[in-house]
TORMIKOL-40045 format. One record per residue (C-alpha): residue number from 0; residue in three letters; chain; x, y negated, z negated. Coordinates in Angstrom, 3 decimals, padded with zeros to 6 digits. Layout:
NUM, ALA, A, X, Y, Z
...
This chain:
0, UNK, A, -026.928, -025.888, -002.863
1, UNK, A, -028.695, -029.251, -002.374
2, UNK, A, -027.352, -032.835, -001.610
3, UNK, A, -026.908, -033.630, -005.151
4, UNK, A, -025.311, -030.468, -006.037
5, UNK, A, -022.888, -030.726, -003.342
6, UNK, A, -021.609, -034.397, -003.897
7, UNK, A, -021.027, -033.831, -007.870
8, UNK, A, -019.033, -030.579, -006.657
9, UNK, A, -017.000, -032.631, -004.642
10, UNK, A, -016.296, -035.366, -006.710
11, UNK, A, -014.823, -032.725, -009.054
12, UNK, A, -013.136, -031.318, -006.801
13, UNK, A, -011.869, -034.700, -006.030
14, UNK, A, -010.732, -035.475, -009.513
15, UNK, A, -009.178, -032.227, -010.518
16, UNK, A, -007.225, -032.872, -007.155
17, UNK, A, -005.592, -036.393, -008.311
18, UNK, A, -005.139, -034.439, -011.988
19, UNK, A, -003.560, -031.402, -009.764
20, UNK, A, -001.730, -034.161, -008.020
21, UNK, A, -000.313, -035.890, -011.240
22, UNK, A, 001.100, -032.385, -012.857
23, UNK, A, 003.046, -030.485, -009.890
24, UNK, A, 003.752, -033.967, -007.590
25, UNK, A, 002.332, -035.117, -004.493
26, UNK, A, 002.392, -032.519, -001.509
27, UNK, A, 002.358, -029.820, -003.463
28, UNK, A, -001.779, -030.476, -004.537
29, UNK, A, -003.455, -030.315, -001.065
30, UNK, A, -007.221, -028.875, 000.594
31, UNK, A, -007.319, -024.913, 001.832
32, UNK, A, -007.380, -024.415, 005.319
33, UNK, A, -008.295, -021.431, 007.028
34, UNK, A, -005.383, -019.706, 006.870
35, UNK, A, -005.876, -019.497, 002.926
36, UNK, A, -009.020, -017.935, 003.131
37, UNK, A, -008.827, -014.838, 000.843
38, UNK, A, -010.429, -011.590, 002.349
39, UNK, A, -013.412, -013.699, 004.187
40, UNK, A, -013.508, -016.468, 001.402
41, UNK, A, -012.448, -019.643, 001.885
42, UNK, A, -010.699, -021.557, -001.272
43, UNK, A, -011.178, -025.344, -001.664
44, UNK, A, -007.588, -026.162, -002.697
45, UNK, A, -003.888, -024.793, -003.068
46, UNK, A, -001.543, -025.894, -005.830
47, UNK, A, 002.105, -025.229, -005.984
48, UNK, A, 003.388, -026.025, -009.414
49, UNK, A, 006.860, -026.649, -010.107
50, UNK, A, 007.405, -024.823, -013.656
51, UNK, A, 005.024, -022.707, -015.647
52, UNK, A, 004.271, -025.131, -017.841
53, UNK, A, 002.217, -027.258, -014.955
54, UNK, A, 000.933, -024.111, -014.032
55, UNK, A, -000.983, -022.849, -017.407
56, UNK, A, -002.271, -026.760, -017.515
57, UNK, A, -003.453, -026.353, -013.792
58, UNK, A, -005.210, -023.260, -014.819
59, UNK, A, -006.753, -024.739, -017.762
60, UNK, A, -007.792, -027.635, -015.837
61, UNK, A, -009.751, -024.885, -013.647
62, UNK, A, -010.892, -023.000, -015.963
63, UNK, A, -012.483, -025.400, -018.222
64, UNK, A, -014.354, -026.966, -014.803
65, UNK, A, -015.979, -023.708, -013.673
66, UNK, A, -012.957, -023.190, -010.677
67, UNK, A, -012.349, -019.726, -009.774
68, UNK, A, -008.752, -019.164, -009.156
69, UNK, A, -006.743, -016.623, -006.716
70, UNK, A, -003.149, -016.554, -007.845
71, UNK, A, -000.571, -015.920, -005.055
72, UNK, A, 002.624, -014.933, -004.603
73, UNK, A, 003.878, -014.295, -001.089
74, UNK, A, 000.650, -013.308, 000.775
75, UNK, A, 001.883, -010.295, 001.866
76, UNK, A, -000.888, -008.345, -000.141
77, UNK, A, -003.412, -010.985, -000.987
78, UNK, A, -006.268, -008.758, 001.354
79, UNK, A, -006.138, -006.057, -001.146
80, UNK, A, -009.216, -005.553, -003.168
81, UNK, A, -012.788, -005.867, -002.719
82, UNK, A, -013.184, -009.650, -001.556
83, UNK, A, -013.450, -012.643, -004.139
84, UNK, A, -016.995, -013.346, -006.072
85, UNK, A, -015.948, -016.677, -005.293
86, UNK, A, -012.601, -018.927, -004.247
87, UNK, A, -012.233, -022.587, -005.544
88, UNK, A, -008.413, -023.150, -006.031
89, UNK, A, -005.165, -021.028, -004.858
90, UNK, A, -003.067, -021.340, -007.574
91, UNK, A, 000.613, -020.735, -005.631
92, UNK, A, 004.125, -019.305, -007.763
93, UNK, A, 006.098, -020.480, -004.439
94, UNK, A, 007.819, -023.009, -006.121
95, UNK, A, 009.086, -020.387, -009.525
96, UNK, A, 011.718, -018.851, -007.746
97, UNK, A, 014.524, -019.101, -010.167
98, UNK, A, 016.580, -016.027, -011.398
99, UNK, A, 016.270, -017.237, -015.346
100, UNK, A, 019.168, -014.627, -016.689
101, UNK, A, 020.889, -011.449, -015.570
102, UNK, A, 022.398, -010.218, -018.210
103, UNK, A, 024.231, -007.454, -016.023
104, UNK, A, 026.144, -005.979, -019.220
105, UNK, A, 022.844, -004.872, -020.939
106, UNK, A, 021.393, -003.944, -017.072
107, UNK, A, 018.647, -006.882, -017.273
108, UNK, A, 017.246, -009.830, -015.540
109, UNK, A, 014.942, -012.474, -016.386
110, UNK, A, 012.997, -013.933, -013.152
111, UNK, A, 010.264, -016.388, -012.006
112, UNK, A, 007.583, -014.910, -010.433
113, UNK, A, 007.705, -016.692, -006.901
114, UNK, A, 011.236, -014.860, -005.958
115, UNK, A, 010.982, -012.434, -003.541
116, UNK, A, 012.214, -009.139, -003.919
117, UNK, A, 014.583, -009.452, -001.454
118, UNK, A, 016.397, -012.832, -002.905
119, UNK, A, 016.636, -011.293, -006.374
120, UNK, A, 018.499, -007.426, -004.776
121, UNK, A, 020.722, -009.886, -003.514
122, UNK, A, 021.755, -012.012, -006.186
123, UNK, A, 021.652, -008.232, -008.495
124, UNK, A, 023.546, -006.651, -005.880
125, UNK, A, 026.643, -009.036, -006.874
126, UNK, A, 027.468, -007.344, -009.966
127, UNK, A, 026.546, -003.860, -008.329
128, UNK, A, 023.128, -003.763, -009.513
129, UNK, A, 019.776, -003.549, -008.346
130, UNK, A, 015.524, -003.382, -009.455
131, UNK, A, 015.083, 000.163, -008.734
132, UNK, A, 012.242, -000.598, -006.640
133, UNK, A, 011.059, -000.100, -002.605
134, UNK, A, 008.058, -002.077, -002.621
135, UNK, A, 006.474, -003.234, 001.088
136, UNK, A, 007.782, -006.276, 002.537
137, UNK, A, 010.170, -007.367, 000.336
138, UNK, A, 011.363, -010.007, 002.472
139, UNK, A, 008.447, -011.530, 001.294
140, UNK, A, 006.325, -010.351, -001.325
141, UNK, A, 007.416, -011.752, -004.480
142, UNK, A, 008.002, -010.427, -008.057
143, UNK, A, 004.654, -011.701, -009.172
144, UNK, A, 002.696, -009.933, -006.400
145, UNK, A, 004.720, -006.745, -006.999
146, UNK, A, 003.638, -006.300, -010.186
147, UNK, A, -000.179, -007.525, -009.649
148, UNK, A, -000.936, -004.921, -006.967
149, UNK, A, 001.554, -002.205, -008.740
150, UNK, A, 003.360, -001.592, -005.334
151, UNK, A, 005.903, 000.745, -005.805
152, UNK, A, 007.196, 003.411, -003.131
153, UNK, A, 009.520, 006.175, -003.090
154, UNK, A, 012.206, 005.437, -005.418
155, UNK, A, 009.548, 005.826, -008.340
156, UNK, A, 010.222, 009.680, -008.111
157, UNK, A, 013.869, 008.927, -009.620
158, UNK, A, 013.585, 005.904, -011.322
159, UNK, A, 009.909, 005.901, -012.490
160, UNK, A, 006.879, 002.994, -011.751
161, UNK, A, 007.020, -000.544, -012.391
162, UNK, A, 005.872, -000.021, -016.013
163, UNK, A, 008.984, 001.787, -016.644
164, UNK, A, 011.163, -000.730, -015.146
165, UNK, A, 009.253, -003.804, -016.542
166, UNK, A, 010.127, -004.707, -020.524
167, UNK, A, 009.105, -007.647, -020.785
168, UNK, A, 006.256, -010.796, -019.262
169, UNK, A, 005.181, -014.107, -019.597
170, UNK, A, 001.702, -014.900, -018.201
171, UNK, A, -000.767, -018.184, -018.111
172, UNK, A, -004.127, -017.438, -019.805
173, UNK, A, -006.712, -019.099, -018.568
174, UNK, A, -007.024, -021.559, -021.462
175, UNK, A, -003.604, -022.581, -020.969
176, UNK, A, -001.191, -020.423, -023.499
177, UNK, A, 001.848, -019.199, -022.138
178, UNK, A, 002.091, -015.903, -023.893
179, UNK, A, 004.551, -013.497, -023.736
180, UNK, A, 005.264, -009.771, -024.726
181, UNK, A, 008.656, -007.296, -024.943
182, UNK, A, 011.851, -008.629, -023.999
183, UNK, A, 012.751, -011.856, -024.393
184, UNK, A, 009.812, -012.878, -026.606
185, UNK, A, 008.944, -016.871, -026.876
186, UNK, A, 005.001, -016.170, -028.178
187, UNK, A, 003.525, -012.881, -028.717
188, UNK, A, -000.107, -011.576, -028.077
189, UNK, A, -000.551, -008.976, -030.968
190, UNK, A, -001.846, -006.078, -030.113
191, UNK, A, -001.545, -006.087, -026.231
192, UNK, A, 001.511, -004.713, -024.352
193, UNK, A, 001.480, -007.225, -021.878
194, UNK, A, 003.677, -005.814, -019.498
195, UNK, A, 002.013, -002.717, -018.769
196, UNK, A, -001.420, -004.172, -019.122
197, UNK, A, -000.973, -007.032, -016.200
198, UNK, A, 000.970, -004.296, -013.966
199, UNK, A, -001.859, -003.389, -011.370
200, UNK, A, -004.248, -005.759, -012.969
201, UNK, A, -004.253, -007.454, -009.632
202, UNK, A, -003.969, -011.124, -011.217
203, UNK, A, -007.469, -010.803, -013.257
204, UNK, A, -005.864, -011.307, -017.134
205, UNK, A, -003.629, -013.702, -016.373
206, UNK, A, -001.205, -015.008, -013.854
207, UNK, A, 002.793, -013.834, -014.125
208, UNK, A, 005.183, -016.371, -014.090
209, UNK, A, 008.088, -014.574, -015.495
210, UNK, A, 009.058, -011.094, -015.934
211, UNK, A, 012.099, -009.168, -017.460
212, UNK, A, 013.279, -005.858, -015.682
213, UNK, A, 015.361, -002.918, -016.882
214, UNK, A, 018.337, -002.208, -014.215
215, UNK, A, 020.132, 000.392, -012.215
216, UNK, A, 023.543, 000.283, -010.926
217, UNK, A, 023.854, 000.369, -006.810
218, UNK, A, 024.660, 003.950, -005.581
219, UNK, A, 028.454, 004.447, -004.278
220, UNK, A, 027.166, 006.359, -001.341
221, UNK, A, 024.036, 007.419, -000.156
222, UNK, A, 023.133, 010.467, 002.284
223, UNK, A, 019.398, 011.534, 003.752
224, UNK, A, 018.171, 013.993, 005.742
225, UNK, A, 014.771, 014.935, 007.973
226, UNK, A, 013.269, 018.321, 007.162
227, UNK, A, 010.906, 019.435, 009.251
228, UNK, A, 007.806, 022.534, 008.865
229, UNK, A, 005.407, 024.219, 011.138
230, UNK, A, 002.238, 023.164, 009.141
231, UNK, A, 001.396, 021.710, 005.864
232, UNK, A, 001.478, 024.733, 004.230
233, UNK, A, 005.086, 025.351, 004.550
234, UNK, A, 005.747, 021.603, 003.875
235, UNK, A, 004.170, 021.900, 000.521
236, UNK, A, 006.546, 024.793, -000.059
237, UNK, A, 009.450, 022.939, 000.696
238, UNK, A, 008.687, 019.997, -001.531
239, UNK, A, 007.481, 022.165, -004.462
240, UNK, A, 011.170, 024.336, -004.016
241, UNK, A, 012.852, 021.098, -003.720
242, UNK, A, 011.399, 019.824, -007.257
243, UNK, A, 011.735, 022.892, -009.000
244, UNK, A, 015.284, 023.023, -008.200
245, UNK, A, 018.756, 021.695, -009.433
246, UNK, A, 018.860, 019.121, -006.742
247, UNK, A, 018.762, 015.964, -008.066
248, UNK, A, 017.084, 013.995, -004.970
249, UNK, A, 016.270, 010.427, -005.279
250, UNK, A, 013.233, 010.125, -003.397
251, UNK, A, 011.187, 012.578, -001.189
252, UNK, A, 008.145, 011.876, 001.293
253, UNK, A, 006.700, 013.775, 003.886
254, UNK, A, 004.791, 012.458, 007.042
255, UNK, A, 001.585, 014.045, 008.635
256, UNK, A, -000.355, 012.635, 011.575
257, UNK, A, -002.804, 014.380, 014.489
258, UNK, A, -000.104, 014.799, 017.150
259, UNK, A, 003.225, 016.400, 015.096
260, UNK, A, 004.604, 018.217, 013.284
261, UNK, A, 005.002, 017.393, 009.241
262, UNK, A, 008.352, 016.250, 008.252
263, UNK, A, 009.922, 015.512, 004.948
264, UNK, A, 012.588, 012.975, 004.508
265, UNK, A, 014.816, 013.627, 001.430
266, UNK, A, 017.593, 010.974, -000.385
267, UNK, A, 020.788, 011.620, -002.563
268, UNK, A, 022.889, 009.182, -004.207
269, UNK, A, 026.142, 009.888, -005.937
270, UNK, A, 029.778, 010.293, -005.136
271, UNK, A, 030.983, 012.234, -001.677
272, UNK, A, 032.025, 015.443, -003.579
273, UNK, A, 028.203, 014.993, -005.099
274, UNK, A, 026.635, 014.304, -001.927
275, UNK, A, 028.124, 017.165, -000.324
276, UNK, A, 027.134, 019.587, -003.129
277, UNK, A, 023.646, 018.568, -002.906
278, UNK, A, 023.852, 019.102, 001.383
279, UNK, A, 025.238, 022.577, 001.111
280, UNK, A, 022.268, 023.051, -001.997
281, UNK, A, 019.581, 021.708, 000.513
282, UNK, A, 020.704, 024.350, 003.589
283, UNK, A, 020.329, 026.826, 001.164
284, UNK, A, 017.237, 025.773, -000.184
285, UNK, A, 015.451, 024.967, 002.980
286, UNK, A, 017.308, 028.062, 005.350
287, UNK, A, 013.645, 028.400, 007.522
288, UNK, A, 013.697, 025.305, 008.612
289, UNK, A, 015.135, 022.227, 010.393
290, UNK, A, 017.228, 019.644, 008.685
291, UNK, A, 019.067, 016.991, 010.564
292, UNK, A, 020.543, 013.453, 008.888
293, UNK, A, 017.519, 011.091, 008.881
294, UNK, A, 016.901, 008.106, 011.070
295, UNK, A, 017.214, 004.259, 009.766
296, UNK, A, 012.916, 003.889, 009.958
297, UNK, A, 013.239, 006.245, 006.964
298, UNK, A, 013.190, 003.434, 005.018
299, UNK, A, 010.531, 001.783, 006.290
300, UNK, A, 008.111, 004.542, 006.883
301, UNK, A, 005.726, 003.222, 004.856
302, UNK, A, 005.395, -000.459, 006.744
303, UNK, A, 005.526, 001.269, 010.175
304, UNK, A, 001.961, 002.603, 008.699
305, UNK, A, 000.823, -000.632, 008.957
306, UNK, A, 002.451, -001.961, 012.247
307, UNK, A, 000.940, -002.093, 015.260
308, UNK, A, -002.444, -001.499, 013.636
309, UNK, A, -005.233, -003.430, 015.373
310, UNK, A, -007.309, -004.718, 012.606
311, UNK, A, -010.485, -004.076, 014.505
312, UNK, A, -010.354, -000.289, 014.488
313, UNK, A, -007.741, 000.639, 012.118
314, UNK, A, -008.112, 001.360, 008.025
315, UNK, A, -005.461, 002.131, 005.068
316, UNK, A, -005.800, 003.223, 001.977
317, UNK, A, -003.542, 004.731, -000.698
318, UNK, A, -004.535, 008.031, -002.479
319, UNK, A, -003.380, 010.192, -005.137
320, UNK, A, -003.381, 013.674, -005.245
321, UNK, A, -002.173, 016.716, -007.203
322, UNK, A, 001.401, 017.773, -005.934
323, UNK, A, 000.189, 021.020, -005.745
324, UNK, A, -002.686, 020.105, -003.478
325, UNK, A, -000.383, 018.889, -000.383
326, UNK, A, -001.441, 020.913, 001.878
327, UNK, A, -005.335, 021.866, 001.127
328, UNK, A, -005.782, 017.832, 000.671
329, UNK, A, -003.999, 017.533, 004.614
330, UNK, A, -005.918, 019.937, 006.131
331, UNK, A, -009.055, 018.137, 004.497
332, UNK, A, -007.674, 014.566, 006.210
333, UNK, A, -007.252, 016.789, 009.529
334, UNK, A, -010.801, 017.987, 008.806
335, UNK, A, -012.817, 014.866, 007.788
336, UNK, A, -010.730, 012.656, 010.635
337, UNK, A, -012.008, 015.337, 012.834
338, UNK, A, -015.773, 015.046, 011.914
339, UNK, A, -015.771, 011.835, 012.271
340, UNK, A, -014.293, 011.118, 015.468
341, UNK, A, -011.060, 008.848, 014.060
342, UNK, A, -007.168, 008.917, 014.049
343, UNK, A, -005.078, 009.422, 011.139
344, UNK, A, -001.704, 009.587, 009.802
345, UNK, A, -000.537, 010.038, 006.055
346, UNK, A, 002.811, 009.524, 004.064
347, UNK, A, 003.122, 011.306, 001.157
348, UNK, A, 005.491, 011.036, -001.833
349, UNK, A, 006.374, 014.035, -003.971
350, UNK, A, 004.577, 012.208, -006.607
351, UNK, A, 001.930, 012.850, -005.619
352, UNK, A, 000.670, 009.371, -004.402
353, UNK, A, 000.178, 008.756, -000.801
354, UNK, A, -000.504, 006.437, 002.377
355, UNK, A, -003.504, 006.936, 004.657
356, UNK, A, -004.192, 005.345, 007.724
357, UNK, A, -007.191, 006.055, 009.701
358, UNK, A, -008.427, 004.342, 013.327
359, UNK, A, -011.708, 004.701, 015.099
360, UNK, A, -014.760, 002.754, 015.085
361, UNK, A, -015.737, 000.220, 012.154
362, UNK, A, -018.656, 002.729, 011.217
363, UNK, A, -016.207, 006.018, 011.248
364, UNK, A, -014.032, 004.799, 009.233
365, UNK, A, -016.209, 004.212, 006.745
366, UNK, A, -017.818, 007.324, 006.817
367, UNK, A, -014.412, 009.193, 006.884
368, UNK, A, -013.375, 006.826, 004.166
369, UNK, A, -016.435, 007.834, 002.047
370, UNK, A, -016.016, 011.253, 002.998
371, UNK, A, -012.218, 011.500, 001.850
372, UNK, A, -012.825, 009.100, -001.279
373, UNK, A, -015.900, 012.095, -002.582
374, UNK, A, -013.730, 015.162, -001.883
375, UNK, A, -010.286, 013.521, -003.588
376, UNK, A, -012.334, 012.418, -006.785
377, UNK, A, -013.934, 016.014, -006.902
378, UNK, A, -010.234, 017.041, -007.233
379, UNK, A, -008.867, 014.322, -009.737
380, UNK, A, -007.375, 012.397, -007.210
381, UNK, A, -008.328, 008.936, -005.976
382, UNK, A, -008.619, 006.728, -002.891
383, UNK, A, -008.441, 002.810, -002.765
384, UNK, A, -009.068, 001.085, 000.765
385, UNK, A, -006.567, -001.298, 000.623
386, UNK, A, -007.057, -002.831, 004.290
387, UNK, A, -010.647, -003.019, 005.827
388, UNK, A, -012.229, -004.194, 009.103
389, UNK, A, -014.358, -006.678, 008.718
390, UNK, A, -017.076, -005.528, 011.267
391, UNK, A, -017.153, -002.529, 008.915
392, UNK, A, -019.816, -001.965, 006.654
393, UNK, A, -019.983, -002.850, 002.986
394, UNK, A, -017.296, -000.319, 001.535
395, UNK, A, -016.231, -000.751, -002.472
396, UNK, A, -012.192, -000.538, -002.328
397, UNK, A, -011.679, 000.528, -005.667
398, UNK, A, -013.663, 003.868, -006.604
399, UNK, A, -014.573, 005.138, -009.557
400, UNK, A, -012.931, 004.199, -012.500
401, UNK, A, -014.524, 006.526, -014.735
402, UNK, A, -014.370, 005.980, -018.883
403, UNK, A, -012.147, 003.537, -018.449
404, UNK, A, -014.290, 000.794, -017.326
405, UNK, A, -015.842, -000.085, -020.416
406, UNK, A, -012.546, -000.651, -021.898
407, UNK, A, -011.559, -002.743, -019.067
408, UNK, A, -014.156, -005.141, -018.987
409, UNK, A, -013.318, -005.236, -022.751
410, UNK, A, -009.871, -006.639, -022.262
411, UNK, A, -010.745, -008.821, -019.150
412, UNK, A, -013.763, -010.513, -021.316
413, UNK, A, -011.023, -010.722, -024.245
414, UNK, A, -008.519, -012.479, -021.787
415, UNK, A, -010.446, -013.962, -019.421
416, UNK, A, -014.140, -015.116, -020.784
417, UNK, A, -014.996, -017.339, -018.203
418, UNK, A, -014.159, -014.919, -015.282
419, UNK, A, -012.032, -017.284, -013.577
420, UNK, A, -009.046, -015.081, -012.044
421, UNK, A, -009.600, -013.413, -009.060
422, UNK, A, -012.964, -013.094, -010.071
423, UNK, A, -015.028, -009.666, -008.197
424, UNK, A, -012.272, -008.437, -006.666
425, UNK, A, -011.071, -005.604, -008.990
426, UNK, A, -012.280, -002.216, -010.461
427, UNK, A, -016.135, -002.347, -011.431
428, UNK, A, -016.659, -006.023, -009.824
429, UNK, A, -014.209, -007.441, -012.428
């Protein structure tokens, strides 16, 4: 970029600042730093609007002057993807925190996309509700961010994914409509179901700034229990007895790493005459092996994969699997992890979908990564590196995404023309 070039770039960056300034207030308009720097990229400016109104106009504002914006909720997942084409504005939901409506006779609440998950299971858990949902961090990752990265954990075995608990979503296009789709309609787009479509979408179509959520009523009492195997083998028998029986378990995940012993952790909700039907059905059911009441870091298995990790030498991805394949796809972790020289620990969910962490040297890990991401896609399964070193080499996060690529780009150029969310950073460079 020459002299020229760079002084008429930053005298519109200057003037979309004093426009950014004018719509969500002063101090909320200011220049990135390098703590906003999105996976290596470093943004020119972060705006916190106030309502969503100011927030479609801020992302018209950018998208009509060539800005590429990274919407963010909380930050707690903002690394995931491949990094950003380019970064000119961080467009924030930090300040859309309000919990619109909970309407907890018909089990449903209307909320900004800026509250975190935490804040809104508190203000459910009032009227004995709750978002069936275990995403990671959810003292801080927010409703928005949830849905843009499709984090679900656990609980999705009982109570199904996010697009079964979402009905209904208002997003900002980047021209600046407000559109919105299932429950609680204000403007519809025809023929898109919003809700599902922007769910994983990773903030490309549009940016959430309110969504409407099916509910569950809290548990009375809740019971779990540690089941442990000699090998992966008879953990995958355990799981698959578990599922084809009468027990009617609310979540079930099994761990795997180089130094133990699998172990499956298994949940029940109900009443105590309920909960002690399904213990006595369990012992029965599981008679080979050992079952003791489950520690507290059950519930946080999944975020202990990602503590203590030294970002120099340690990856994580999330792959998907056929239940059925438990223990050949283990033993092919054990094997690959093996070849190339690198640590590794999985958690798995009875779904099928899973956690991987692998540590070892920047160029292992990719090899073991490219390795694993071959052999699972062979098998109809999938891998996505969500978490990267960045001394290791060039390594897509996303995959394959098959037929379905045309399609997407379809929708994103429908949506999006000008490429201006999160532009690069999902499936196929989109």
């Amino acid at each position: 970029m020459d002299a020229a070039t760079k002084s008429e770039a930053s005298s519109l960056h200057s003037a979309l600042r004093h426009k950014f300034i004018a719509l969500a207030g002063n101090g909320y308009a200011r220049s990135a730093t390098a703590a906003d720097a999105v996976a290596g990229v470093q943004p020119k400016l972060v705006v916190e609007p106030g309502t969503a109104q100011e927030l479609a106009e801020i992302l018209r504002l950018s998208n009509d002057a060539g800005l590429a914006v990274i919407p963010r909720g909380g930050g707690t997942k903002l690394g995931w993807g491949n990094s950003p084409a380019h970064a000119g504005l961080i467009l924030s939901t930090a300040r859309l925190i309000e919990i619109i409506e909970h309407a907890w006779a018909d089990l449903t609440v209307t909320v900004e996309a800026g509250c975190t998950i935490q804040r809104l299971q508190e203000a459910l858990a009032q009227h004995g509700q709750r978002l069936a949902l275990d995403p990671l961090w959810p003292e801080k990752a927010t409703v928005g961010g949830v849905l843009s990265t499709n984090d679900s954990g656990a609980l999705r075995l009982r109570f199904g994914a996010l697009r079964d608990l979402i009905i209904g979503v208002t997003i900002a296009l980047p021209d600046g409509t407000l559109a919105s789709s299932g429950g609680k309609v204000v403007k519809n787009v025809a023929g898109y179901d919003l809700p599902k479509l922007v769910t994983g979408a990773l903030g490309t179509l549009g940016v959430i700034t309110r969504a409407v959520f099916r509910l569950h009523p809290l548990p009375r009492y809740m019971r779990s229990f540690s089941v442990s195997t000699a090998d992966g083998v008879e953990m995958q028998q355990f799981v698959l007895a578990v599922q084809n029986s009468k027990l009617a378990h609310t979540f079930l995940q099994s761990h795997f790493s180089i130094d133990a012993s699998p172990v499956s952790d298994i949940l029940f909700e109900g009443t105590e005459a309920g909960l002690n039907a399904q213990d006595t059905q369990l012992r029965h059911l599981s008679a080979l092996t050992r079952i003791a009441e489950a520690t507290t870091s059950t519930w946080t298995a999944r975020e202990e994969l990602w503590a203590s990790a030294d970002p120099a030498t340690t990856a994580i991805a999330k792959i998907s699997i056929l239940p059925a394949t438990l223990a050949r796809t283990m033993e092919l972790v054990k094997r690959t992890a093996k070849e190339h020289q690198v640590g590794w620990k999985t958690l798995m969910y009875a779904t099928g979908l899973g956690w991987l962490r692998l540590e070892g040297k920047p160029d292992s890990l990719r090899a073991a990564l490219q390795t694993l991401r071959e052999e699972l896609q062979g098998q109809g399964g999938s891998l996505v590196a969500l978490y990267r070193p960045e001394k290791m080499p060039a390594f897509d996060a996303w995959g394959d995404a098959g037929d379905a690529l045309p399609l997407m780009k379809a929708v994103k150029q429908q949506l999006d023309p000008k490429h201006t969310l999160n532009p690069g950073r999902f499936v196929g460079g989109i």
